[in-house]
LUMSE-260925 format. One record per residue (C-alpha): y, x, z; residue number from 0; residue in one letter. Coordinates in steps of 0.5 Angstrom, whole numbers, m for minus. Example, Ala and Ser with C-alpha at 12.3 -4.5 7.8 and 13.67 -1.06 7.14 Angstrom:
<recs>
REC     py     px     pz   nr  rest
REC     m9     25     16    0     a
REC     m2     27     14    1     s
</recs>
This chain:
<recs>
REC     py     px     pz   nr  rest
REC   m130     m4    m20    0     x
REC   m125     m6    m14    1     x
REC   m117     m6    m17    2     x
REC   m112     m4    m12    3     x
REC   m108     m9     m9    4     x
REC   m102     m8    m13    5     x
REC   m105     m8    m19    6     x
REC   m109    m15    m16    7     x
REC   m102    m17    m15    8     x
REC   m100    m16    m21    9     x
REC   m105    m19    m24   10     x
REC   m105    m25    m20   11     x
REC    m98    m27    m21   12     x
REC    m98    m25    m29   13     x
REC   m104    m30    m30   14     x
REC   m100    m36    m25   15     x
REC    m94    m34    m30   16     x
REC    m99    m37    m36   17     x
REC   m102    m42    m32   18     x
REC   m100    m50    m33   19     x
REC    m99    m49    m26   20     x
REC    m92    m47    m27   21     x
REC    m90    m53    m32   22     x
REC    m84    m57    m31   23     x
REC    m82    m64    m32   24     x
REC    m75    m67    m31   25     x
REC    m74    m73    m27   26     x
REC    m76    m80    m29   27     x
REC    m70    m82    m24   28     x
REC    m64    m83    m28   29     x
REC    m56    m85    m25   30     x
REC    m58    m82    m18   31     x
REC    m51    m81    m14   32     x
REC    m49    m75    m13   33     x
REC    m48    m72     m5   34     x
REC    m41    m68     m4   35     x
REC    m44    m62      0   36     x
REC    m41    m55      2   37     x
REC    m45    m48      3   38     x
REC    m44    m44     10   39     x
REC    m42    m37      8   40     x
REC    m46    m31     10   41     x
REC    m51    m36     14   42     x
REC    m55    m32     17   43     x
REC    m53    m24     20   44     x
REC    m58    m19     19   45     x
REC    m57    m12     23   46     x
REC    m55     m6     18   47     x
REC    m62     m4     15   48     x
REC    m65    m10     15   49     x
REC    m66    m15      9   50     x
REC    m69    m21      7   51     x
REC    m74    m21      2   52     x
REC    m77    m28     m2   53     x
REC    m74    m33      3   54     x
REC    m80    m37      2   55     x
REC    m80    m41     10   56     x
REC    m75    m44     13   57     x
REC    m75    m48     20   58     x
REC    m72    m49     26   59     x
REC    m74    m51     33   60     x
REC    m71    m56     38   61     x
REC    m66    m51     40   62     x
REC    m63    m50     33   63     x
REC    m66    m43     32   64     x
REC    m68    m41     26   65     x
REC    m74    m39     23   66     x
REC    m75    m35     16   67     x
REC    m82    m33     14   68     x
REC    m80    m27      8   69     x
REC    m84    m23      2   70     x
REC    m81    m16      1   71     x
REC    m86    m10      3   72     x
REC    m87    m13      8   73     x
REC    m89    m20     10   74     x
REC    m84    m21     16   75     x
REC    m82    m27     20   76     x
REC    m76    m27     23   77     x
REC    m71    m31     29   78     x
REC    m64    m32     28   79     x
REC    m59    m37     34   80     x
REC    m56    m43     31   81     x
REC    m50    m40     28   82     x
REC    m55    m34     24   83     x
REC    m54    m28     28   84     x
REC    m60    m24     29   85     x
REC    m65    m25     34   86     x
REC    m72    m22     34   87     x
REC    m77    m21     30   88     x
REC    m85    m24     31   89     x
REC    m91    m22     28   90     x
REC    m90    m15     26   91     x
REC    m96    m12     23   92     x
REC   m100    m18     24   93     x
REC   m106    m19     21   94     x
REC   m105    m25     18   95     x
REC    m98    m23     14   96     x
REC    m99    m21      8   97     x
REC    m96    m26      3   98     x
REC    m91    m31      6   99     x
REC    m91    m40      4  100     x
REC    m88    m43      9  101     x
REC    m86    m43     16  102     x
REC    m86    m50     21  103     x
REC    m84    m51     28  104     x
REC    m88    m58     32  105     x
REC    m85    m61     37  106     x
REC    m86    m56     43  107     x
REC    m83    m51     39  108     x
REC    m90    m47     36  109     x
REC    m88    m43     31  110     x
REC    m93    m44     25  111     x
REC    m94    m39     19  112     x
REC    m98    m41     13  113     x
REC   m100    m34      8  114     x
REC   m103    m36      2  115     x
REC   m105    m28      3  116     x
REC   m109    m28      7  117     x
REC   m112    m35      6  118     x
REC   m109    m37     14  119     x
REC   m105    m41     19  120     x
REC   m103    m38     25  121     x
REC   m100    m41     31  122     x
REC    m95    m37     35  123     x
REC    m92    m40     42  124     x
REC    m85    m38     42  125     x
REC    m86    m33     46  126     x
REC    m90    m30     40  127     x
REC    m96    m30     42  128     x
REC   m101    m33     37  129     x
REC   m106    m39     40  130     x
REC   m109    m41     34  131     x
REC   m111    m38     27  132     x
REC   m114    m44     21  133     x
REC   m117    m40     16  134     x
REC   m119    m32     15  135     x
REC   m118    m26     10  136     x
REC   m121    m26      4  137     x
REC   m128    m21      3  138     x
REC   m126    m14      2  139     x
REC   m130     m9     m1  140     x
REC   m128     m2      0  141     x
REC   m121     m3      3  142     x
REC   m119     m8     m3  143     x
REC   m120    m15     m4  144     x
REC   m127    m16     m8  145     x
REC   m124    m20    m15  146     x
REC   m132    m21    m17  147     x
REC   m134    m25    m12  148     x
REC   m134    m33    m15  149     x
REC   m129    m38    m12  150     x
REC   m133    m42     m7  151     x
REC   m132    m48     m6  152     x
REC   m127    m52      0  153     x
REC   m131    m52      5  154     x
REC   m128    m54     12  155     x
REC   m125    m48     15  156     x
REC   m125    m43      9  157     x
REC   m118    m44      6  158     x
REC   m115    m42     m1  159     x
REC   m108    m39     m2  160     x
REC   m105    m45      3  161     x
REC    m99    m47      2  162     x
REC    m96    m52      8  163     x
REC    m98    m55     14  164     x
REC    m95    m61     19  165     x
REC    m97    m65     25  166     x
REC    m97    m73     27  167     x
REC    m95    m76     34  168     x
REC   m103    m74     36  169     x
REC   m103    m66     35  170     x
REC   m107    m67     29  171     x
REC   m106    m62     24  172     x
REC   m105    m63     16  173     x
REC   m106    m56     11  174     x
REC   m104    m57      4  175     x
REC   m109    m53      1  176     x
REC   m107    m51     m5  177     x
REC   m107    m46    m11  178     x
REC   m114    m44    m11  179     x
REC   m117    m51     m7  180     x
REC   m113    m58     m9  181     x
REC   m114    m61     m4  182     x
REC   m111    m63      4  183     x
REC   m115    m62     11  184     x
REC   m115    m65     17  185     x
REC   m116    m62     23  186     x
REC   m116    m64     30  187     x
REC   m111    m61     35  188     x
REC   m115    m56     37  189     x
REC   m117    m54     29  190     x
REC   m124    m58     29  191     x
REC   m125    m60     22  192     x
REC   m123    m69     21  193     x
REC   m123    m69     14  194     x
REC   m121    m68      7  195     x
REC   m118    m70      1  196     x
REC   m119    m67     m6  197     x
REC   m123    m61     m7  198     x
REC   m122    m54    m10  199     x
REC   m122    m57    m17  200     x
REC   m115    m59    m20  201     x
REC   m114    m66    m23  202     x
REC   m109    m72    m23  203     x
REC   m112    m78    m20  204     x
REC   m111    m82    m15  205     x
REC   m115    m79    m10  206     x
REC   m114    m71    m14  207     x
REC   m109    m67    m14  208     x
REC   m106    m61    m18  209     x
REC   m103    m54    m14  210     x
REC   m101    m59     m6  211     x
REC    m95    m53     m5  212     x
REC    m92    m57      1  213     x
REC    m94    m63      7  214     x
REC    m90    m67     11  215     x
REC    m91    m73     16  216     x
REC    m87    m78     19  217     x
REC    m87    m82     25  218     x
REC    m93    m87     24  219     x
REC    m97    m82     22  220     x
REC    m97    m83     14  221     x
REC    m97    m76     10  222     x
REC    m93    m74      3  223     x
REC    m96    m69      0  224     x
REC    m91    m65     m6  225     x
REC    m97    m65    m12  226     x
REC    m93    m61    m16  227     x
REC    m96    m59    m22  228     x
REC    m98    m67    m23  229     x
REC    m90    m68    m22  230     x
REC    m90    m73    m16  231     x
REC    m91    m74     m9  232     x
REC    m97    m77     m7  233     x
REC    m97    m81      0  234     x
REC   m102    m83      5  235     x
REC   m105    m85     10  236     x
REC   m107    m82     16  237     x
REC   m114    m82     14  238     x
REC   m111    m79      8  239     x
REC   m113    m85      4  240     x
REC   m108    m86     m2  241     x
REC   m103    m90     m1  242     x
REC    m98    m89     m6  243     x
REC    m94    m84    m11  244     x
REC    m87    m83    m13  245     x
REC    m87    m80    m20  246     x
REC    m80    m80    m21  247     x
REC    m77    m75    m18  248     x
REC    m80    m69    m23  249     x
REC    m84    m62    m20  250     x
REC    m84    m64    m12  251     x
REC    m83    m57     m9  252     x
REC    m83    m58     m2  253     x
REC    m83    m64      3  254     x
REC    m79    m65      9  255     x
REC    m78    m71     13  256     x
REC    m73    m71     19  257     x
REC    m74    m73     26  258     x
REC    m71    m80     26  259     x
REC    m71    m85     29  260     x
REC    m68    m86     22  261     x
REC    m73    m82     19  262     x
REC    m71    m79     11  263     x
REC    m76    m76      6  264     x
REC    m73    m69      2  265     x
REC    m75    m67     m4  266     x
REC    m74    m60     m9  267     x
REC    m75    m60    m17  268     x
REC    m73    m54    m16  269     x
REC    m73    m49    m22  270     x
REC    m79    m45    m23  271     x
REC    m80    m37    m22  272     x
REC    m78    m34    m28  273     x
REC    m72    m39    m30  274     x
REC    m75    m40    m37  275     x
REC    m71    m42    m43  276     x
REC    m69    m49    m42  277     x
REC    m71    m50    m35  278     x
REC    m64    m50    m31  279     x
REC    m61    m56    m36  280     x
REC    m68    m60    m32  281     x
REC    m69    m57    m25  282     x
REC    m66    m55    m19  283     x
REC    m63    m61    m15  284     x
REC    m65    m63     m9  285     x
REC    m67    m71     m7  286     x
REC    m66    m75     m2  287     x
REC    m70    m81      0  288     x
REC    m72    m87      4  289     x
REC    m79    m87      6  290     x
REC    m81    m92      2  291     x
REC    m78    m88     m4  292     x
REC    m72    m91     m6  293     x
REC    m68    m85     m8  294     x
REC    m61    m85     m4  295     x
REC    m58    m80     m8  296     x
REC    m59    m72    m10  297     x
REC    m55    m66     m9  298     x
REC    m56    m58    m12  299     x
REC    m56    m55    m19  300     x
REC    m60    m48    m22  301     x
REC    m55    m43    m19  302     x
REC    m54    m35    m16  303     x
REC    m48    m38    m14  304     x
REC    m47    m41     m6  305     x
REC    m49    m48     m7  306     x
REC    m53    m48    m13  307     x
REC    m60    m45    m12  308     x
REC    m65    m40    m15  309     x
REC    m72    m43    m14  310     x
REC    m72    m47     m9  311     x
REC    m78    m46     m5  312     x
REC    m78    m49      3  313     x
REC    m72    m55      6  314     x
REC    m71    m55     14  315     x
REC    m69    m63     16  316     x
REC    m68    m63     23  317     x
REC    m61    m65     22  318     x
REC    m60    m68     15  319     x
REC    m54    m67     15  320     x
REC    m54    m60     15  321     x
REC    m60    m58     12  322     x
REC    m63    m51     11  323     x
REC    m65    m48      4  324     x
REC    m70    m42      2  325     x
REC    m70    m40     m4  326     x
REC    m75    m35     m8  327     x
REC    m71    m32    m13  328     x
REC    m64    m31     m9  329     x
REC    m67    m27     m2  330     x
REC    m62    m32      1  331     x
REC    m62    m39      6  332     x
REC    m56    m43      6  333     x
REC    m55    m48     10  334     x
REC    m52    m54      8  335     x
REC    m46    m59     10  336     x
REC    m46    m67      7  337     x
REC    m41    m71      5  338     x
REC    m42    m79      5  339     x
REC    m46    m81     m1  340     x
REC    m41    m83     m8  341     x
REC    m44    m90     m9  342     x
REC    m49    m95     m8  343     x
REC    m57    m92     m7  344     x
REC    m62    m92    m13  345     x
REC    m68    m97    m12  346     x
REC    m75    m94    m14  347     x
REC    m81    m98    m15  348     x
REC    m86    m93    m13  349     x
REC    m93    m93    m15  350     x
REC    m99    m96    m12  351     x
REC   m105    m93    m11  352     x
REC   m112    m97    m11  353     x
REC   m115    m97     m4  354     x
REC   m120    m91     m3  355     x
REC   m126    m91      1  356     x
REC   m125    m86      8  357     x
REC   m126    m78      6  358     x
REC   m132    m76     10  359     x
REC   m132    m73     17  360     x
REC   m135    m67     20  361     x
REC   m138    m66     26  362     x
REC   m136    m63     32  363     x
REC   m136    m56     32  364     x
REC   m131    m49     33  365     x
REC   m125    m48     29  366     x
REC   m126    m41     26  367     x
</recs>
């Protein structure tokens, strides 16, 4: 028999409250300098009557608008002006919004929504209007999601519960693919299927991966992957062969690398959901990297407080001087300003990974 969605919600978050997925790990990395930084108070302006829930996405677009993708009753997105006031909302009553992951902006100013809810990733043009949905609903049986039904397996255009997506220079399309497969997809920038790495069985090797909650590229191309349950960054190239790892940094959260032309590489080892016992003393900081994973410093502590964080869930780099932080369990963004570093950066030898052959591609055929 069909549970009713609250109750499969209940029973969903519950088993990932056990899971291994939830372990943390403290950061291997040791005397990393502090950055000076300051929150901005009341950051963002939202009408009498309107809150934020979960803030789980946070992005801005080439105009300095924000972005935030929030969980509350409702999945909502909404659209704030460079200093925060309220501007609109987008998507109301979609039908691809039912539990919010990420949101991003490409560089022509679409706006995309992962929601591992509804096992989708929509493009909107900044008018609103949606030009392309990855991914569909899950079967329903009766009105409700049918919980017999076995796991599939990762098959190109199905999705399961996504986590982020980013682009390269050429358009292409990067999903993380995360809680229910373990894999990342490349798409073509018309969705058309390239290829995949990891599959929907969890694992820690090279070519594996264990919950991928958030993606990024950088200018030529390479992509970094937050493989946050193996604790660590996987790095790859374009074909998504591995390149490397950095394992030093804890629980990668989430990924952001910022525009350039001098491009840096943010990560969150964020305090996870709940705030177990002993988390806050190995958690809740924030690093920011070199591409080649030579730490520069970190920032960020577990706190309710302005300027501490309460599960650090998403970062927006636009500006790295001035980053945008999504937390879960605060229902806030805070947008951050930095001070220069305190001392010299710390090296980190990052991890190579042994050369793989390329992932399988598809033929040709229509995005679904």
């Amino acid at each position: 028999m069909c549970k009713s969605k609250p109750a499969l919600w209940i029973a969903l978050l519950s088993l990932l409250g056990t899971s291994s997925a939830f372990a943390q790990a403290k950061a291997k990395a040791q005397n990393v300098p502090e950055i000076p930084y300051k929150s901005v108070p009341n950051f963002l302006k939202l009408p009498v009557g309107l809150y934020l829930g979960e803030a789980m996405g946070v992005a801005t677009n080439s105009k300095g608008h924000v972005f935030v993708y929030t969980r509350s009753a409702n999945t909502r997105l909404f659209e704030f002006d460079p200093t925060g006031v309220y501007l609109r909302e987008i998507g109301s009553g979609n039908y691809g919004f039912e539990f919010a992951h990420s949101v991003r902006v490409d560089k022509d100013d679409n706006i995309w929504v992962v929601d591992e809810g509804s096992n989708t990733v929509i493009k909107f043009n900044s008018a609103g209007r949606v030009l392309m949905v990855l991914g569909h609903r899950p079967e329903v049986v009766a009105g409700a999601v049918a919980t017999n039904l076995p796991t599939p397996p990762a098959e190109k255009y199905t999705l399961g519960r996504p986590t982020d997506v980013a682009w390269d220079a050429d358009g292409n399309i990067f999903v993380s693919d995360g809680y229910v497969n373990n894999r990342v997809v490349k798409y073509d920038k018309n969705g058309r299927f390239l290829a995949q790495l990891g599959s929907e069985k969890a694992g820690n090797g090279k070519e594996q991966f264990n919950l991928p909650h958030a993606i990024a590229v950088d200018a030529k191309g390479t992509v970094y992957v937050a493989d946050r349950s193996n604790h660590r960054i996987q790095v790859l190239n374009n074909d998504l062969t591995p390149k490397t790892t950095y394992e030093n940094i804890g629980d990668s959260w989430t990924v952001c690398v910022s525009p350039g032309p001098h491009q840096y590489l943010f990560t969150s080892n964020s305090n996870p959901n709940g705030n177990a016992p002993g988390t806050w003393e190995t958690t809740g900081e924030i690093y920011k990297m070199e591409l080649d994973g030579t730490i520069l410093g970190r920032f960020g502590h577990p706190s309710k407080e302005l300027g501490g964080f309460q599960v650090t869930h998403m970062l927006d780099c636009r500006n790295p001087d001035a980053i945008l932080v999504a937390e879960i369990e605060s229902w806030r963004v805070q947008k951050l300003l930095f001070g220069p570093l305190m001392s010299a950066p710390v090296a980190v030898k990052p991890t190579a990974a042994k050369p793989a052959a390329p992932p399988a591609a598809a033929k040709s055929g229509a995005a679904k």
